[in-house]
C-alpha positions as MATLAB code, in Angstrom:
seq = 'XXXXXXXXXXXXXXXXXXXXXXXXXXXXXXXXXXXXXXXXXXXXXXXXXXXXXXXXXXXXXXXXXXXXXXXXXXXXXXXXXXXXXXXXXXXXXXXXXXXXXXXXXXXXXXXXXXXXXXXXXXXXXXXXXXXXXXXXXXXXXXXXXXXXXXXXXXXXXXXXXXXXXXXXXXXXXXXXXXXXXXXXXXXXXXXXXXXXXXXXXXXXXXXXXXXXXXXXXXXXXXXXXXXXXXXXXXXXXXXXXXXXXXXXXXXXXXXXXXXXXXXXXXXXXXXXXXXXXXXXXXXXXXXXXXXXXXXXXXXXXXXXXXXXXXXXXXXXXXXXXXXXXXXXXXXXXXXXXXXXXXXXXXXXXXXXXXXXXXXXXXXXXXXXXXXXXXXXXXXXXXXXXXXXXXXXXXXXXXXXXXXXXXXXXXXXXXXXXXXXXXXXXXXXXXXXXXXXXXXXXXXXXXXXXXXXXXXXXXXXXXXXXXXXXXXXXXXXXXXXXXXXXXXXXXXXXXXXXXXXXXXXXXXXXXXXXXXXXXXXXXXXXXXXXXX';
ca = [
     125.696   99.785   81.428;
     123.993   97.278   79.945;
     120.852   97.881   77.590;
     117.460   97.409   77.974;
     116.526   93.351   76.769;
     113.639   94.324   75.069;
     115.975   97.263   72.998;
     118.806   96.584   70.591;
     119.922  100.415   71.068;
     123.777  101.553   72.659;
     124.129  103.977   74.282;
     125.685  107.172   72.636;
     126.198  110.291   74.808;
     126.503  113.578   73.445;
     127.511  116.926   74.596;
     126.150  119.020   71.837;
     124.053  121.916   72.958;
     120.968  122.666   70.625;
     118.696  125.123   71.992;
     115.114  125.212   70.064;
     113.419  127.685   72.429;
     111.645  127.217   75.957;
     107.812  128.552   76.029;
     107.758  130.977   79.119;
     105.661  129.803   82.193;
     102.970  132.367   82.712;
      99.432  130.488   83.293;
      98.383  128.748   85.997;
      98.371  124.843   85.882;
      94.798  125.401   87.662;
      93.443  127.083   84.837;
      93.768  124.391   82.253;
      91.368  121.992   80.540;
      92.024  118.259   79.270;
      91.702  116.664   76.159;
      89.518  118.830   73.999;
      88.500  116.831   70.816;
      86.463  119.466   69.516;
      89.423  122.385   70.184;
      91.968  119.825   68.600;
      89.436  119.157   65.212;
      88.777  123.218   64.660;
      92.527  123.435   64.300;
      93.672  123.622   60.825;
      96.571  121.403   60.728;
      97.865  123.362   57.500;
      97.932  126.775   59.109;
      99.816  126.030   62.378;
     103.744  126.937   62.757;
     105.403  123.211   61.750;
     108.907  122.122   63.783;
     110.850  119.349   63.589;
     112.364  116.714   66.123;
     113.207  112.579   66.772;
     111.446  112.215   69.524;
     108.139  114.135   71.364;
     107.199  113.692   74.744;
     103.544  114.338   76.246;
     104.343  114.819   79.902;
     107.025  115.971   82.017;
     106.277  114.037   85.458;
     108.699  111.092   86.414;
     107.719  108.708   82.809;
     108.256  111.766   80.666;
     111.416  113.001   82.434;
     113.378  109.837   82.062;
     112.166  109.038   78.634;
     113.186  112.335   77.842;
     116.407  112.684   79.382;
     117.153  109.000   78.018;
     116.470  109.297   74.601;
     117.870  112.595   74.416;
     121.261  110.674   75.986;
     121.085  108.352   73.092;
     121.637  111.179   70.802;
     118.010  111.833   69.580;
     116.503  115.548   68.756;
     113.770  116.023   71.724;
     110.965  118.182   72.302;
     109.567  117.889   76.124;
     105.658  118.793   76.622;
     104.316  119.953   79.468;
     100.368  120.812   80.656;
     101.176  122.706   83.838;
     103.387  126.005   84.537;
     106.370  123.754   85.669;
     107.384  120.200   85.303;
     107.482  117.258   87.539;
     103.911  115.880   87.526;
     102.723  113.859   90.360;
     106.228  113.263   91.528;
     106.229  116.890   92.839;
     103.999  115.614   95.345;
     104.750  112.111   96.268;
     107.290  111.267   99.516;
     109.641  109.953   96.690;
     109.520  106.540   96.601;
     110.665  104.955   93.522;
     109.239  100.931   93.237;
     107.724   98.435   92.055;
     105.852   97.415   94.798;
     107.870   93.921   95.434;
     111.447   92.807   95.148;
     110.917   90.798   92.453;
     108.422   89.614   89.518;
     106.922   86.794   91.602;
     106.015   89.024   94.653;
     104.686   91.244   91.766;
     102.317   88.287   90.586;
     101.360   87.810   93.809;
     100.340   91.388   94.901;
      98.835   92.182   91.802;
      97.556   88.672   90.127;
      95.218   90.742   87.810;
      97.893   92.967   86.133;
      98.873   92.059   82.930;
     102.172   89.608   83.537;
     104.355   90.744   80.447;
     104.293   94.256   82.099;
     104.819   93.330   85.202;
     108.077   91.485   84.410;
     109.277   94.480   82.139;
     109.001   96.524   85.549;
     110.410   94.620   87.474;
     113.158   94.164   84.736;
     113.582   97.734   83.586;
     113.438   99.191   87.372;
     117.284   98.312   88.040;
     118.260   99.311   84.629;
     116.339  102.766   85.253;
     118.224  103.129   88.743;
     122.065  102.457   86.638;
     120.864  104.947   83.963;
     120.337  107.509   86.943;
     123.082  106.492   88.730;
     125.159  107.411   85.493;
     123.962  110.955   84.928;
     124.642  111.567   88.749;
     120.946  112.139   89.007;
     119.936  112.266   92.891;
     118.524  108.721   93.177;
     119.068  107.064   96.558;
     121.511  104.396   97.392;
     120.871  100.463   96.698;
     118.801   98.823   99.151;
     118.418   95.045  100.002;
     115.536   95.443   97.414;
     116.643   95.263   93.980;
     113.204   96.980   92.722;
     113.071   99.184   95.249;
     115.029  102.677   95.639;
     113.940  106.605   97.325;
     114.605  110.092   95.146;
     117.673  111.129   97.248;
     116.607  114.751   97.547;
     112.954  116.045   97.442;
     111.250  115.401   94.580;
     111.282  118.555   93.448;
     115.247  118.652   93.390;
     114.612  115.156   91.115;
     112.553  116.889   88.870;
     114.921  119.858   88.405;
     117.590  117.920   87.933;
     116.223  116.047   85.276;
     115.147  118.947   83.182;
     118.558  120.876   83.715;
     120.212  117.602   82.526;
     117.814  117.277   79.567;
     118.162  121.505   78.472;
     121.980  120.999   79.025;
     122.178  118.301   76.438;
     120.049  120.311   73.768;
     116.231  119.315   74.488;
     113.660  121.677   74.241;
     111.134  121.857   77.638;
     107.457  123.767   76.434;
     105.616  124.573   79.697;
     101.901  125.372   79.496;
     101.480  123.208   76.125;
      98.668  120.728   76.036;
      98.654  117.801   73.665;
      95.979  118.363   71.617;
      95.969  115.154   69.380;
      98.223  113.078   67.635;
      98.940  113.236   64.252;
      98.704  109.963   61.734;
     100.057  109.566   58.283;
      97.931  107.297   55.919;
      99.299  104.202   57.108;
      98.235  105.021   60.797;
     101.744  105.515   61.802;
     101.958  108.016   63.972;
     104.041  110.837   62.832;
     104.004  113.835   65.327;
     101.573  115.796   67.995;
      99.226  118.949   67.629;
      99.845  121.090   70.693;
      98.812  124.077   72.436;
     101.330  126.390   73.471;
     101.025  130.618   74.904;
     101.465  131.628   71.555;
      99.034  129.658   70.272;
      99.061  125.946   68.249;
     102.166  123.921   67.555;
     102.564  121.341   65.182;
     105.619  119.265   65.708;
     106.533  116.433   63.354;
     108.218  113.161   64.830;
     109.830  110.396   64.607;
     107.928  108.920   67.248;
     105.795  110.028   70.336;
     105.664  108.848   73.755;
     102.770  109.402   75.747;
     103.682  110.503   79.668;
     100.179  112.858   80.581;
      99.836  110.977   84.330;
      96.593  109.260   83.833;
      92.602  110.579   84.178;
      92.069  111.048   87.809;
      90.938  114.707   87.292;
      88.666  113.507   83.993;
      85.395  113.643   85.993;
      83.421  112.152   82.976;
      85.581  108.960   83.037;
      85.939  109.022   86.637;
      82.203  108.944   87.258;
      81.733  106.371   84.653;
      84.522  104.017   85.577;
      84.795  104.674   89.545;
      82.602  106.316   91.411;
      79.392  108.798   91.080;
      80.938  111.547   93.632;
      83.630  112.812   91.537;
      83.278  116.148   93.328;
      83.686  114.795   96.689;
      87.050  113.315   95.613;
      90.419  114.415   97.161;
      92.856  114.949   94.275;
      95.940  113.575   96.097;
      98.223  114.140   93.296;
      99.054  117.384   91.970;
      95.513  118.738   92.281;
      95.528  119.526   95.576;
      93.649  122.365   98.299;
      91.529  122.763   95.174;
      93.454  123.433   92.711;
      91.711  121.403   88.987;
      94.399  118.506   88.260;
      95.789  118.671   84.967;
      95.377  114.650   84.790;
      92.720  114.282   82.583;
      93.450  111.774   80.393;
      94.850  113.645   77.257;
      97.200  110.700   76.344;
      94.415  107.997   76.621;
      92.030  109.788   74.709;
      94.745  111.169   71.829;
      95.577  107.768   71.247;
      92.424  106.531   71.053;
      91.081  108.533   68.891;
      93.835  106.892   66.371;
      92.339  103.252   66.996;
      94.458  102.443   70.622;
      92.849   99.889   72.911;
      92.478  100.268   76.120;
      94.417   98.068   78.881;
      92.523   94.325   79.514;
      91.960   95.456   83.128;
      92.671   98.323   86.223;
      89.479  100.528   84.876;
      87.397   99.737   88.227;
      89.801  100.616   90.578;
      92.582  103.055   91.187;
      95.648  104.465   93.876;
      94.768  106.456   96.918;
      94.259  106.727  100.656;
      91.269  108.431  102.748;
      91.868  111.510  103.915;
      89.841  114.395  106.367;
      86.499  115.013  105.281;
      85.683  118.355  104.355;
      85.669  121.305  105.491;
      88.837  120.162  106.483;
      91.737  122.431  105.260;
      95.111  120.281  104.910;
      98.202  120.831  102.918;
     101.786  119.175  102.251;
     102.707  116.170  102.834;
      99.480  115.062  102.067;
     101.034  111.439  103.285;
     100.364  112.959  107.024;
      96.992  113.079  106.280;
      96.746  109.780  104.550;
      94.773  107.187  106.649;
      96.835  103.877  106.376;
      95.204  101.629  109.047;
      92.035  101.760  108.074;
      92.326   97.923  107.319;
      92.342   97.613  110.996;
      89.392   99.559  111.671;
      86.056   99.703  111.997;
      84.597  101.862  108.321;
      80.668  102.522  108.291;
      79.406  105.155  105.545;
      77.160  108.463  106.580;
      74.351  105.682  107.298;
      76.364  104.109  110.282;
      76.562  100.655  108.003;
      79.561   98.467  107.526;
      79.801   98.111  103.359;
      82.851   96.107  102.910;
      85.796   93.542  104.452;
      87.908   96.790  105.539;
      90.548   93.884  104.939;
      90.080   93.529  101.352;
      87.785   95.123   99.865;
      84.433   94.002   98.108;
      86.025   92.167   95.584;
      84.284   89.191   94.555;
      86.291   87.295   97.374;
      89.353   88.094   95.309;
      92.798   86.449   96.852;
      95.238   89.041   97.148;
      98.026   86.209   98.092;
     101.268   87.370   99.764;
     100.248   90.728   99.597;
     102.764   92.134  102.790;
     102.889   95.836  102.118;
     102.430   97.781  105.220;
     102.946   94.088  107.376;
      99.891   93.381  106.458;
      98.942   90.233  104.318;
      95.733   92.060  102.909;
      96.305   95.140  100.602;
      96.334   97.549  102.811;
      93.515  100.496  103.135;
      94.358  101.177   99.294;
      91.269   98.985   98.456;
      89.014  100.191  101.376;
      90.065  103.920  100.305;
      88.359  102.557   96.573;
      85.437  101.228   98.093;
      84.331  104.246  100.160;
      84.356  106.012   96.781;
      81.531  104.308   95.957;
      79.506  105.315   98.844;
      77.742  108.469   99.969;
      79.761  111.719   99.610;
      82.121  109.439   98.629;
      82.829  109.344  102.805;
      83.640  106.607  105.586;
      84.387  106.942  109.621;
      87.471  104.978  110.619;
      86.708  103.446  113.720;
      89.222  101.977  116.444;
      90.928  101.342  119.703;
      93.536  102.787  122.130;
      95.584   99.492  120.561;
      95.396   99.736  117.544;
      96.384  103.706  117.985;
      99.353  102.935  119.538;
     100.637   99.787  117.092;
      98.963  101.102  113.973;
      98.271  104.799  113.586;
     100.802  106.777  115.448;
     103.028  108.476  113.281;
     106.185  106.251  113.841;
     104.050  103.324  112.652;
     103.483  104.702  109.212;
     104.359  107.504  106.620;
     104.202  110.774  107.760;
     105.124  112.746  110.781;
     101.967  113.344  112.432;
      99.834  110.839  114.189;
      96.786  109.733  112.224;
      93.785  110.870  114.622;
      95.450  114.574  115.346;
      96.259  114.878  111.758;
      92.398  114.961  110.852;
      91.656  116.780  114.306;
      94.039  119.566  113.435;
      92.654  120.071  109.975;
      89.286  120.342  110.842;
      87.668  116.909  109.679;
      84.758  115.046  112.227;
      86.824  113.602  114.404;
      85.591  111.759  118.313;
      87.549  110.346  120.481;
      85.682  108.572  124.308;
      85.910  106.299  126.924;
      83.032  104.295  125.619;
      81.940  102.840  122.265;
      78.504  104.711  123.261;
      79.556  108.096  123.952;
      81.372  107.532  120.326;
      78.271  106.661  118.455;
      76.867  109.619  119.877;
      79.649  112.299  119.265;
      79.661  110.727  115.851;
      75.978  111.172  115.309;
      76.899  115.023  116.583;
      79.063  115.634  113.369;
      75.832  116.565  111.971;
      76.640  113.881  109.211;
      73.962  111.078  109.628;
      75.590  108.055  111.366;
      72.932  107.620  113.908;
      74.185  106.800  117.363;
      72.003  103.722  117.687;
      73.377  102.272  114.418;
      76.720  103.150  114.842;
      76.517  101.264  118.311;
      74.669   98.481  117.064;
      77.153   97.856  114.139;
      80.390   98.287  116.642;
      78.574   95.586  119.043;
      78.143   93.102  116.333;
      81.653   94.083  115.053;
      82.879   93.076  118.336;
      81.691   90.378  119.729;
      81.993   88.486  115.874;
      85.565   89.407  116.290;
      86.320   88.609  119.738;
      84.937   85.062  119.143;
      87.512   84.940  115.569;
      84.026   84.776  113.652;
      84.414   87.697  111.741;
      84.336   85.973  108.518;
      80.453   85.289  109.898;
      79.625   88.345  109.625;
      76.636   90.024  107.205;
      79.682   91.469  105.509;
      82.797   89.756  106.515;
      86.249   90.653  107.705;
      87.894   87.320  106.480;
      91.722   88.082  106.982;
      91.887   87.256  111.058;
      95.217   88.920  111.015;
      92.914   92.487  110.732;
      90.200   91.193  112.124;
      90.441   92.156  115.822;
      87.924   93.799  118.539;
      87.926   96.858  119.204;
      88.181   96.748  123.482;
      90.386   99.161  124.695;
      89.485  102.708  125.777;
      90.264  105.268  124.272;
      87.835  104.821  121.447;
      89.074  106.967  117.902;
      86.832  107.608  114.848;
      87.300  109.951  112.504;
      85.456  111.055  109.201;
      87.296  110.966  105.907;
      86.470  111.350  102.220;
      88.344  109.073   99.110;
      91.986  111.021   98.298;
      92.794  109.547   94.798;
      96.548  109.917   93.353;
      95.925  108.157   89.430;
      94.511  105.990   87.968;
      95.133  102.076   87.058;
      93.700  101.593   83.478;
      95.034  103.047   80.518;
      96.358  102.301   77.650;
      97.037   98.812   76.359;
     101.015   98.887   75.739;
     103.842   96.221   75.187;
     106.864   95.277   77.268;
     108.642   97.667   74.957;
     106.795   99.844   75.683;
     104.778  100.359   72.115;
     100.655  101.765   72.684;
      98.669   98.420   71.078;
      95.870   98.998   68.509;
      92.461   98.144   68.311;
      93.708   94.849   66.376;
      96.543   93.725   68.610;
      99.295   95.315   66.538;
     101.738   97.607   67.726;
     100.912  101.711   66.935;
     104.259  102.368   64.996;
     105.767  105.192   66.290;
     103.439  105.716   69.563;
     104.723  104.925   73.284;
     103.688  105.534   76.313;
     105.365  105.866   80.390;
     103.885  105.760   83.578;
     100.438  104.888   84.568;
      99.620  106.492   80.792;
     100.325  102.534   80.258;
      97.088  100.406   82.291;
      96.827   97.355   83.438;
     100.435   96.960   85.368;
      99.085   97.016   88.980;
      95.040   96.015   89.254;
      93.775   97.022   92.715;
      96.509   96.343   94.425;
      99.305   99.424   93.977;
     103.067   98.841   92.383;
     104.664  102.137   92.778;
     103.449  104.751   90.054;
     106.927  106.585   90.159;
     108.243  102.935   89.390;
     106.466  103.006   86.431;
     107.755  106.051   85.396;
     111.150  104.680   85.852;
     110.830  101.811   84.272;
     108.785  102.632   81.271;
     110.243  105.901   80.883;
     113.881  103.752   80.562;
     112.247  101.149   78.011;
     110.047  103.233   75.921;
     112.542  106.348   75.964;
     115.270  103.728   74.589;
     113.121  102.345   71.972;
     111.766  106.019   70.978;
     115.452  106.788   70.314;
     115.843  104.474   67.779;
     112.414  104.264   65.813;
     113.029  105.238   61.910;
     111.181  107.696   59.904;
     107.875  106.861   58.934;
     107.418  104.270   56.298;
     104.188  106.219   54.851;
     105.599  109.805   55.018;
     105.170  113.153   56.621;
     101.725  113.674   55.185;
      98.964  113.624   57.819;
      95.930  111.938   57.040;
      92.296  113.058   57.059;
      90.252  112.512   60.428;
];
């Protein structure tokens, strides 16, 4: 196989078996804070139990896995954190679709013209290397596909995961479930020389050759949420792994580890994130949350809990952004992603999806989309506001029913104007308009649908500035020595429009695993310096 371009390591398999010990899973995931700078200072660093290893890894979803698993390949000594009783992150929970989005770095550009370039092309450069590297430890990746940058897990996710830690334990890693990074720990020379965890039994210190960052993002931080996103935090659907209520253990800990030790944060992504609307509460909904994920909405009508349009459903209110050749979901807008980020923003973090007996059967029945349930009985059945009538009138009025706001006269009044600025192709004339005419249609044919969801979020889009190898940038523009980072722990690859978060994991787990492998000792020592 050939190596990574950005790496000068070979690749050196070994079968030695080196068992340092496995924490045992007792805690629930639920039950866990983030990032606690004031927990991680009242440590004594002195006093804590010290071990030893090559490599540390923050995070055992798909980024930490295959950094893990591929560094530990290339012969290095590595420890494996996890937050949560059992590994596998947000990949535990996603319909398993490996990507980047686009088949290739151009189509890349194009979706996402705001992500930072030099990490877009290391994705779409690493992504086939990551699929070979799978491919040759017989993990369960799914065949080749006429996309080069585009594969499926070949068994559940959870299989994936598995996998991936049996392979890593089998070649003498050591997996610590329920162990929180608590900071990361400098020499004098701001090298970064090891972590300060949190396992059952109390602190770990764990010195390092290097550290790569894998913690899944901050879409369960609701201080940054609510200062970068949205107000409503608490009306958010965690569609990751905080799901049915359960507290997601995303909360940022890599960001704010890192910088606390002088890292910058990405150029970009911080105002807008991954996720799809899904039943308003007190709607009760489980697995696979992608039947209850509301992917036509760009072909509806969306008014908030005042019965107002608020954006282009088509594209979002961004500044009259161009989102190019944007084709996922055969649609050349960016799909109800971006409408999903601007109902965040309004109240209750809440929108109605509005639309036609046409548009039911070409656009939200389940064959037309992911999941096996169709759209409009998928909120039904989990008890979310939901009307469905033989007139846009007796809509407006069930909808004002829900008890929600929405009056009927509004909602009509909106609808009408909808319509007949539509049905003329003058929808970009609207108060707020609906410029892409390939969305922009009437909505004419009875049976009328609407349905009331609230803003499902999966992760988040800025992060951590990083390299194409990989390497967390500092405050000054130079590379952290010793400190990586995998997955969407590394911002600014996709900006508002999405590029495949497992893809990320793939790719950057590949690259920065690699380069972890091979980083030398510390140049400054093993002496940590003062805070």
């Amino acid at each position: 196989m050939a190596d990574h371009p950005h790496s000068s390591a070979k690749e050196n398999k070994v079968s030695r078996r080196r068992f340092l010990g496995v924490a045992g899973a007792g805690a629930a995931a639920a039950t866990m804070g983030g990032f606690s700078n004031a927990r991680a200072e009242s440590v004594s660093i002195e006093a804590v139990p010290e071990r030893r290893a090559d490599v540390v890894v923050a995070g055992a979803g798909m980024g930490g896995l295959t950094a893990a698993v591929r560094a530990q390949r290339l012969g290095a000594d590595v420890i494996l954190l996890e937050k949560a009783a059992d590994p596998g992150g947000t990949m535990r929970e996603s319909a398993g679709g490996v990507h980047g989005g686009a088949s290739n770095y151009q189509e890349m550009r194009d979706a996402s013209p705001w992500g930072d370039p030099d990490l877009q092309r290391a994705l779409a450069d690493g992504l086939p290397l990551a699929y070979a590297f799978y491919e040759s430890i017989d993990a369960p990746i799914g065949p080749a596909t006429d996309n080069p940058l585009s594969r499926s897990i070949g068994r559940p996710p959870v299989a994936f995961s598995n996998f991936m830690v049996s392979d890593f334990e089998s070649q003498g890693g050591t997996l610590l479930v329920e162990t929180p990074l608590l900071r990361l720990l400098a020499n004098s020379r701001n090298e970064v020389i090891g972590v300060l965890a949190e396992g059952p039994d109390g602190p770990v210190r764990i010195l390092a050759n290097s550290v790569i960052l894998a913690t899944g993002g901050w879409a369960g931080n609701a201080e940054m949420v609510n200062q970068h996103l949205t107000r409503d935090f608490n009306s958010l659907h965690q569609r990751n792994c905080g799901f049915n209520g359960l507290q997601p253990p995303l909360t940022g800990d890599g960001f704010l580890a890192a910088k606390s030790i002088g890292a910058a944060p990405s150029d970009g992504g911080f105002d807008s994130f991954y996720g799809h609307l899904l039943p308003a509460r007190p709607a009760q909904f489980t697995h696979p949350l992608i039947n209850y994920s509301m992917y036509h909405g760009q072909w509806c009508v969306a008014l908030n809990l005042y019965g107002k349009r608020f954006t282009d459903e088509s594209k979002g209110k961004v500044t009259a952004r161009d989102y190019h050749g944007y084709t996922r979901y055969g649609s050349t807008s960016p799909g109800e992603q971006v409408l999903n980020v601007e109902t965040s923003r309004q109240p209750d973090a809440s929108a109605a999806y509005i639309w036609d007996h046409v548009i039911n059967e070409t656009r939200a029945l389940a064959e037309h989309g992911l999941g096996d349930i169709d759209k409009f009985e998928a909120f039904r059945q989990a008890g979310a506001p939901v009307a469905r009538a033989d007139s846009l009138e007796e809509l407006a009025n069930q909808m004002e029913g829900w008890g929600r706001g929405m009056p009927a006269e509004l909602v009509l009044r909106e609808l009408t104007e909808y319509n007949e600025a539509a049905r003329n192709g003058r929808a970009w004339a609207l108060p707020i308009p609906k410029e892409d005419p390939d969305n922009a249609v009437p909505l004419l044919e009875p049976p009328f649908y609407a349905a009331l969801g609230q803003t499902g979020i999966t992760g988040s889009f800025g992060a951590l500035k990083a390299n194409p190898e990989g390497q967390v940038v500092s405050m000054t523009g130079r590379p952290i020595q010793g400190l990586y980072a995998a997955g969407i722990d590394i911002g600014n690859i996709g900006n508002y429009a999405y590029l495949g978060f497992l893809g990320y994991g793939a790719a950057f787990g590949f690259i920065s695993g690699t380069n972890a492998a091979n980083h030398p000792p510390p140049r400054g020592g093993w002496d940590v310096a003062a805070s």
